[in-house]
KOLGUGU-31286 format. One record per residue (C-alpha): residue number from 1; residue in one letter; x, y, z. Coordinates in steps of 0.1 Angstrom, whole numbers, plus 5000, padded with zeros to 4 digits. Layout:
N
+-----+---+------+------+------+
!   k ! r !   px !   py !   pz !
+-----+---+------+------+------+
! NUM ! a !    X !    Y !    Z !
...
+-----+---+------+------+------+
//
This chain:
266
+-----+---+------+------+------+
!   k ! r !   px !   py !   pz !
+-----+---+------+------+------+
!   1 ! x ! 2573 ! 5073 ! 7396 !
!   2 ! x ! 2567 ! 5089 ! 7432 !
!   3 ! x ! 2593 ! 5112 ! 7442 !
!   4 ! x ! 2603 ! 5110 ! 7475 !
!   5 ! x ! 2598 ! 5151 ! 7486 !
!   6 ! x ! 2631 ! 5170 ! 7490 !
!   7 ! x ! 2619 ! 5197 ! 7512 !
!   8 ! x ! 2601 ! 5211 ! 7543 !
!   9 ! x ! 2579 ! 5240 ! 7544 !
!  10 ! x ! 2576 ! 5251 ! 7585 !
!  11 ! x ! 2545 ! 5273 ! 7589 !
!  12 ! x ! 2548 ! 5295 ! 7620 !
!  13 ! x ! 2514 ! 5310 ! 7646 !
!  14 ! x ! 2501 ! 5336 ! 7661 !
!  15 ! x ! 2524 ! 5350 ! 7693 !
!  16 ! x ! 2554 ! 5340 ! 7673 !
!  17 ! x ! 2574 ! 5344 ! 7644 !
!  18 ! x ! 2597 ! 5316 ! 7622 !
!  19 ! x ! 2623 ! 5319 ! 7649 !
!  20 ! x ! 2602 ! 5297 ! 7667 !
!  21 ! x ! 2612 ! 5269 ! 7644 !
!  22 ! x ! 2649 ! 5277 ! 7648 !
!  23 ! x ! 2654 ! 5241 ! 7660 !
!  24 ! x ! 2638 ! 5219 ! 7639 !
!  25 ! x ! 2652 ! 5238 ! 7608 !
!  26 ! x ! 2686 ! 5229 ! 7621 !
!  27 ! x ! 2674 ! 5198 ! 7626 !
!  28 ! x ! 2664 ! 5189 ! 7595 !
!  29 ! x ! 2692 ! 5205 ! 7575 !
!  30 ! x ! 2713 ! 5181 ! 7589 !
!  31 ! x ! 2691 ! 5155 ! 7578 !
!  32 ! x ! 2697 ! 5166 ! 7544 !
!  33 ! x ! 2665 ! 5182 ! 7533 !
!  34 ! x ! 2658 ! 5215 ! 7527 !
!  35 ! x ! 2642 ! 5236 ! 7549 !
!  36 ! x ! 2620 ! 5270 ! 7544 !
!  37 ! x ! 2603 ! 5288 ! 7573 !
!  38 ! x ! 2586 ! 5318 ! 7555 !
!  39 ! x ! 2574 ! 5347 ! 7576 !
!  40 ! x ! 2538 ! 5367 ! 7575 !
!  41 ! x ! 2534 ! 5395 ! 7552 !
!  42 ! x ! 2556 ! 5420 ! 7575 !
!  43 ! x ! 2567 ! 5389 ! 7597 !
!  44 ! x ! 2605 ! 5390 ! 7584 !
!  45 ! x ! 2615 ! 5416 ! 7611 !
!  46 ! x ! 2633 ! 5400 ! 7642 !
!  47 ! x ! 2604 ! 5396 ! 7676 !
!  48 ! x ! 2628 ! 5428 ! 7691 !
!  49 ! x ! 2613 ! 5451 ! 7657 !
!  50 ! x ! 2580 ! 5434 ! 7658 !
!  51 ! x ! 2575 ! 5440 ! 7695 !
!  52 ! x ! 2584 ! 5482 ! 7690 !
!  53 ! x ! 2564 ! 5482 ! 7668 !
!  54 ! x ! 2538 ! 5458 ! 7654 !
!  55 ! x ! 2518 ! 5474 ! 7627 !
!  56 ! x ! 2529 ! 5448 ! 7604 !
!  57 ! x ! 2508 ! 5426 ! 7626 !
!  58 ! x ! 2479 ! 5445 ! 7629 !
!  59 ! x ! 2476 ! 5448 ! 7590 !
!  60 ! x ! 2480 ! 5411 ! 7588 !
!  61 ! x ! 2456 ! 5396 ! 7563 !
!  62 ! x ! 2446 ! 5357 ! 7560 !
!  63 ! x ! 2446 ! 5360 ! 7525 !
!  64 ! x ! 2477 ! 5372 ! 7520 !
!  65 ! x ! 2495 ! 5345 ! 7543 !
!  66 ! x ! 2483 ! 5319 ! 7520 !
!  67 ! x ! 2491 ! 5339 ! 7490 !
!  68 ! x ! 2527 ! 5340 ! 7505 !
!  69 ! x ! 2531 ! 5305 ! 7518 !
!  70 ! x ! 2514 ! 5298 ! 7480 !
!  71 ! x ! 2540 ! 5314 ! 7462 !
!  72 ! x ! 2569 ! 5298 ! 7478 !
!  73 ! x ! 2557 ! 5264 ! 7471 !
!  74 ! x ! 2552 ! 5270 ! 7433 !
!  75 ! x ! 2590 ! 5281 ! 7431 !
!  76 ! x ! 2597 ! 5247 ! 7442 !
!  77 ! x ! 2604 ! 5215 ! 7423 !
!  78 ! x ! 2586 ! 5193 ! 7441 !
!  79 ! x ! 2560 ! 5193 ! 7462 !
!  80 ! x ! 2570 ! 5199 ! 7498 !
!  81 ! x ! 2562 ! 5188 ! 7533 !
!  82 ! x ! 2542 ! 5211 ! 7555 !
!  83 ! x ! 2542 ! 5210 ! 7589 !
!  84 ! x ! 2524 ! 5240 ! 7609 !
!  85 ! x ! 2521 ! 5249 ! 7641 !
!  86 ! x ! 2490 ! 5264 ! 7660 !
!  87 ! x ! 2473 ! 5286 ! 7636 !
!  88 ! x ! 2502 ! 5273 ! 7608 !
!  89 ! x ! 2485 ! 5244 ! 7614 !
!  90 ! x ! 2452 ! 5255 ! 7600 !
!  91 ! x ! 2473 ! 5275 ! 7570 !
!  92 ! x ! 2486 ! 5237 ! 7563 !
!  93 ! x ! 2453 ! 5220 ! 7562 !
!  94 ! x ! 2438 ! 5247 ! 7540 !
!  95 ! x ! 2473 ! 5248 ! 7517 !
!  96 ! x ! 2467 ! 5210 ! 7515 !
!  97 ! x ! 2435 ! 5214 ! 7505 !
!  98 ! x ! 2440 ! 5236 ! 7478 !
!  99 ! x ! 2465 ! 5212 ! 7463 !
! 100 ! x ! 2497 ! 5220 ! 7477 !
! 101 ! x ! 2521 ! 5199 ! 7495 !
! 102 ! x ! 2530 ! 5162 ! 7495 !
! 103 ! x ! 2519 ! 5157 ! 7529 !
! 104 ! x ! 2507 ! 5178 ! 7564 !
! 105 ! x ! 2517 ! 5178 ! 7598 !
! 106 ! x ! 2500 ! 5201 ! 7619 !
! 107 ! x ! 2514 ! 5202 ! 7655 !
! 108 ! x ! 2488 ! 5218 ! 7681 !
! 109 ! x ! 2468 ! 5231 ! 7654 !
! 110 ! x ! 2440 ! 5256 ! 7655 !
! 111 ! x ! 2407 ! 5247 ! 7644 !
! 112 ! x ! 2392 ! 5250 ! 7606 !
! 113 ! x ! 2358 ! 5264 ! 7600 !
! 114 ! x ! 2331 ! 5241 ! 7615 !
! 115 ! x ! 2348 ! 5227 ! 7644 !
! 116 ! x ! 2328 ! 5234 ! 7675 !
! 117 ! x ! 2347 ! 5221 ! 7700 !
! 118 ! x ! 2359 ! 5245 ! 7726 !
! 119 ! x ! 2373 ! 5238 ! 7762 !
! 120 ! x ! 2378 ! 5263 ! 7791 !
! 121 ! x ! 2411 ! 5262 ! 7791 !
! 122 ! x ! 2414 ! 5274 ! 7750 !
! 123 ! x ! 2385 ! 5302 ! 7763 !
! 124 ! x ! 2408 ! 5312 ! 7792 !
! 125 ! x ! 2441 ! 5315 ! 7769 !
! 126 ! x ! 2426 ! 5335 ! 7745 !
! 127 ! x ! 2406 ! 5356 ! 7766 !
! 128 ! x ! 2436 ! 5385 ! 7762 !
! 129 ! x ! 2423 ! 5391 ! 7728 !
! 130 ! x ! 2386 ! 5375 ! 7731 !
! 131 ! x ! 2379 ! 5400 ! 7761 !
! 132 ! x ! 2378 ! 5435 ! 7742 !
! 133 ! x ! 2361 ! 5437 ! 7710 !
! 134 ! x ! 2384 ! 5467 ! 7704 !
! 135 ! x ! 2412 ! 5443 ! 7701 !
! 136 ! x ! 2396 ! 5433 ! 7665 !
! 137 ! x ! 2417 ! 5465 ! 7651 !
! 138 ! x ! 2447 ! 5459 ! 7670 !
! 139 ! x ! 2481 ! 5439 ! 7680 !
! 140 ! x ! 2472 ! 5421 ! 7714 !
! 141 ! x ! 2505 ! 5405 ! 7731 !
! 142 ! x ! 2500 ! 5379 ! 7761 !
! 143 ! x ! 2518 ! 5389 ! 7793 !
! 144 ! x ! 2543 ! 5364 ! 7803 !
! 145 ! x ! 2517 ! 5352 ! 7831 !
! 146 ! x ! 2492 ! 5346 ! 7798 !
! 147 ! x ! 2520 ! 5332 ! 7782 !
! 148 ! x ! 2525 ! 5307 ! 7808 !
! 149 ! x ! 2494 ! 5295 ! 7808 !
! 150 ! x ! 2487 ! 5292 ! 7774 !
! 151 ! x ! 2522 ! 5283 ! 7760 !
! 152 ! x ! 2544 ! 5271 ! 7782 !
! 153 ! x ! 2519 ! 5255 ! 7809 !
! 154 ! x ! 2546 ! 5224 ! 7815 !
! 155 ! x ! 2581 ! 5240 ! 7810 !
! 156 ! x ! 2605 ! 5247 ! 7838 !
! 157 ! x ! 2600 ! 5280 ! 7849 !
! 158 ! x ! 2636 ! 5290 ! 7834 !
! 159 ! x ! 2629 ! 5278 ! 7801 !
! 160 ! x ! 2589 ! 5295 ! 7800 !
! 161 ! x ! 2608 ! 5329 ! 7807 !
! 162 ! x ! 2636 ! 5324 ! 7782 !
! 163 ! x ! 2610 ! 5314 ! 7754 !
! 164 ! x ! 2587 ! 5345 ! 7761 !
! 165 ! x ! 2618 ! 5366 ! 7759 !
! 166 ! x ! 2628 ! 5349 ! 7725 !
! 167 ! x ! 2599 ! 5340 ! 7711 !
! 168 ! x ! 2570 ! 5365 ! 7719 !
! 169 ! x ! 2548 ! 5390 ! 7694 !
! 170 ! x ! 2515 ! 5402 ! 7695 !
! 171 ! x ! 2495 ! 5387 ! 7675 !
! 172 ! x ! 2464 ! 5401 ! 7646 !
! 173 ! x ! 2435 ! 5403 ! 7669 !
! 174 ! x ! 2414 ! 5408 ! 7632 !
! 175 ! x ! 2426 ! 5377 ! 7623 !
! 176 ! x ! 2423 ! 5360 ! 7660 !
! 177 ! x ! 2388 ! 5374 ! 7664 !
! 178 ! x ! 2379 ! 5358 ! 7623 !
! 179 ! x ! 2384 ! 5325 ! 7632 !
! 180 ! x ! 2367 ! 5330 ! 7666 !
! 181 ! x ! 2335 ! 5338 ! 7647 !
! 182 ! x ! 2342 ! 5316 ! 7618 !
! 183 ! x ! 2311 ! 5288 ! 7628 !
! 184 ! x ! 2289 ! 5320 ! 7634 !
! 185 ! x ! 2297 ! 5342 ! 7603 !
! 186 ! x ! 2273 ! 5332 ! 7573 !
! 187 ! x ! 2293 ! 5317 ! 7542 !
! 188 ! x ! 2322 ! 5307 ! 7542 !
! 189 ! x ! 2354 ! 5319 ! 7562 !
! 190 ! x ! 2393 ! 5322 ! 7553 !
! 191 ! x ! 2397 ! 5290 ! 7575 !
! 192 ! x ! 2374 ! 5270 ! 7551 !
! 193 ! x ! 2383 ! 5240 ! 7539 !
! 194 ! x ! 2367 ! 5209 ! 7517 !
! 195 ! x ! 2362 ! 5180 ! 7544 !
! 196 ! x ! 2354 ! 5155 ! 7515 !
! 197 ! x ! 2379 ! 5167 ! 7490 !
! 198 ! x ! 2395 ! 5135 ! 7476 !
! 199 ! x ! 2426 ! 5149 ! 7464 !
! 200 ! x ! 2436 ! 5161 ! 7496 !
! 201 ! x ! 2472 ! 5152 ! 7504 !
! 202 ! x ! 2477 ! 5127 ! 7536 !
! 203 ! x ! 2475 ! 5149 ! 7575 !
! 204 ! x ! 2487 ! 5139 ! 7605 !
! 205 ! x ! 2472 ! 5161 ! 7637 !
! 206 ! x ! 2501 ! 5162 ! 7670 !
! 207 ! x ! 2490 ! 5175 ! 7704 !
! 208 ! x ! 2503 ! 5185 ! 7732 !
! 209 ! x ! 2483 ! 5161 ! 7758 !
! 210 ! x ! 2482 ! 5196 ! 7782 !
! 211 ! x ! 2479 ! 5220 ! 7758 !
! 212 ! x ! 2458 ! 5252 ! 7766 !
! 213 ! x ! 2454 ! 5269 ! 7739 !
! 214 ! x ! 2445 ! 5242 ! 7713 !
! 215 ! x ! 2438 ! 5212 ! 7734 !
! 216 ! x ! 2438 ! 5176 ! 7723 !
! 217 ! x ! 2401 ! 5172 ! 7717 !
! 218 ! x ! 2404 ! 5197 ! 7696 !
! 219 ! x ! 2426 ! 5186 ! 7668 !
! 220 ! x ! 2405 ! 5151 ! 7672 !
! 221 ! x ! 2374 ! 5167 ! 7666 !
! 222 ! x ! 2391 ! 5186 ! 7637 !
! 223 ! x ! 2404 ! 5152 ! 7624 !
! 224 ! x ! 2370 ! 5136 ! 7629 !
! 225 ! x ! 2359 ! 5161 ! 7602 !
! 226 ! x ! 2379 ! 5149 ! 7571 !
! 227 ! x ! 2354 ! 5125 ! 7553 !
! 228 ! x ! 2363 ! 5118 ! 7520 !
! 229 ! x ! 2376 ! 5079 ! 7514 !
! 230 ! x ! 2406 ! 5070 ! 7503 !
! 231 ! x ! 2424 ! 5100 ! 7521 !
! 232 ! x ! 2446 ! 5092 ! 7549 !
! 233 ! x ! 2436 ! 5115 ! 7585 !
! 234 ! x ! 2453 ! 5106 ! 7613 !
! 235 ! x ! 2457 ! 5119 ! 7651 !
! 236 ! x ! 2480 ! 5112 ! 7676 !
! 237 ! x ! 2489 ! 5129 ! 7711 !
! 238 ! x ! 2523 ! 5128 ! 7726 !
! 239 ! x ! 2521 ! 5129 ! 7767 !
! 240 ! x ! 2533 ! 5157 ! 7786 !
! 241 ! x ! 2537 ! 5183 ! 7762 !
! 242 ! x ! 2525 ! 5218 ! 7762 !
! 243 ! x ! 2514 ! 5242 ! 7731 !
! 244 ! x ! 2547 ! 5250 ! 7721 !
! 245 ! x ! 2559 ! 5217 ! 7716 !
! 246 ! x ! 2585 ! 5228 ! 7685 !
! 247 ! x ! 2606 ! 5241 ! 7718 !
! 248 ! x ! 2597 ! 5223 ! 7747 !
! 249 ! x ! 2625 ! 5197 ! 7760 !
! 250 ! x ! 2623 ! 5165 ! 7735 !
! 251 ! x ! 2611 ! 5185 ! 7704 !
! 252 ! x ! 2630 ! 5162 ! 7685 !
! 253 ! x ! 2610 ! 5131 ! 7691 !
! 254 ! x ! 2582 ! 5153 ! 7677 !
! 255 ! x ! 2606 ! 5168 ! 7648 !
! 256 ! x ! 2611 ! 5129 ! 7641 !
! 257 ! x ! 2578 ! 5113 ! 7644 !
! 258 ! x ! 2564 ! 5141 ! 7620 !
! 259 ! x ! 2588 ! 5138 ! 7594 !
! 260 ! x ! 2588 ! 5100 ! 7594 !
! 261 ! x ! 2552 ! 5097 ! 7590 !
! 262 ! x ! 2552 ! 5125 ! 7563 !
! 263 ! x ! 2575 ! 5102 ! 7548 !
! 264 ! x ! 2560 ! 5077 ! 7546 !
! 265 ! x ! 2526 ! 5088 ! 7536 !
! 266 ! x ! 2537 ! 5114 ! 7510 !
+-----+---+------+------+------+
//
């Protein structure tokens, strides 16, 4: 007998910590599930402590984010929903692949290793970190002009200000600059994952139809990837939206469309 899952694991980026999510965990509280938005290794400082001083982010360690998100979802009863954002998006796929979770969502996600496709736009919004190869060893925060651009590209000018000042971290440039060179690097990366793994639970890809930093065609390509039969893949784009769609004006259409299909599909 399936169980219908109980819970909702919310899977953070890069520029931002779980306070990002602040909405949607409300959100879903209320709809009776709930609702766990773990932080990085080091991430469980408020953005005020983590922008004086963010050596927890330059020690940050793909491994031990999945290790983390890992070990919160064995605690659990049942298996969760995941949805992820940007590169908690790519942390979902690879969690899903590796067994875990009852279903994906990942909203604006960042790539996994062997998708090529990459616009302008995602080269112009990460050239703050992609610019210096110094910034491999260090904690490389956008400006709130960067942030604009690759954030908050369709928000009211009010509401782009107010998120930077709420929302905003560095983020790893180790980790930023590993997944930039993940197609390059011989072997496999941390953002591998098993396209034609048949016991991969059910993913849904969101975008942002103007997203910057992850554009649309990226998430399809990514989508395109997944192979193996009898696994359900699916993509859709919601008009208007920007990268950080969890807080843009009408997040809860997209709080709502992803949990209903998780729902459905789990």
């Amino acid at each position: 007998m399936n169980t219908r899952p109980d819970t909702i694991v919310l899977i953070h980026g890069f520029w931002v910590t779980p306070r990002s999510w602040e909405h949607w965990v409300t959100h879903y509280k209320a709809k009776g599930f709930r609702v766990l938005a773990p932080a990085y290794p080091g991430f469980d400082a408020e953005v005020e402590s983590l922008n004086a001083d963010p050596t927890p982010i330059e020690r940050l360690q793909v491994s031990e984010i999945l290790s983390g998100f890992k070990e919160v979802i064995r605690d659990l009863d049942t298996p969760p929903i995941l949805i992820g954002h940007s590169a908690g998006g790519a942390f979902t796929q690879i969690l899903l692949d590796h067994g875990y979770g009852a279903a994906g969502v990942a909203v604006n996600s960042a790539p996994t290793e062997g998708v090529a496709v990459t616009p302008l736009s995602q080269i112009r919004a990460a050239f703050p970190v992609l610019r210096n190869p110094a910034n491999r060893h260090k904690a490389v925060g956008l400006t709130y002009d960067q942030w604009r651009y690759a954030f908050t590209n369709t928000f009211p000018e009010d509401q782009a200000k107010a998120t930077y000042e709420r929302y905003h971290v560095p983020a790893s440039g180790h980790v930023f600059w590993g997944s930039a060179l993940a197609n390059i690097h011989p072997g496999h990366t941390d953002t591998y994952v098993d396209y034609r793994n048949p016991d991969r639970a059910p993913l849904l890809f969101v975008s942002g139809e103007n997203d910057h930093l992850m554009p649309a065609k990226v998430q399809a390509s990514n989508a395109k990837h997944y192979k193996a039969p009898g696994t359900v893949t699916e993509h859709v784009t919601i008009p208007g939206r920007s990268h950080l769609m969890p807080a843009q004006d009408g997040w809860e259409e997209v709080a709502d469309l992803a949990l209903t299909w998780a729902l459905d599909h789990s």
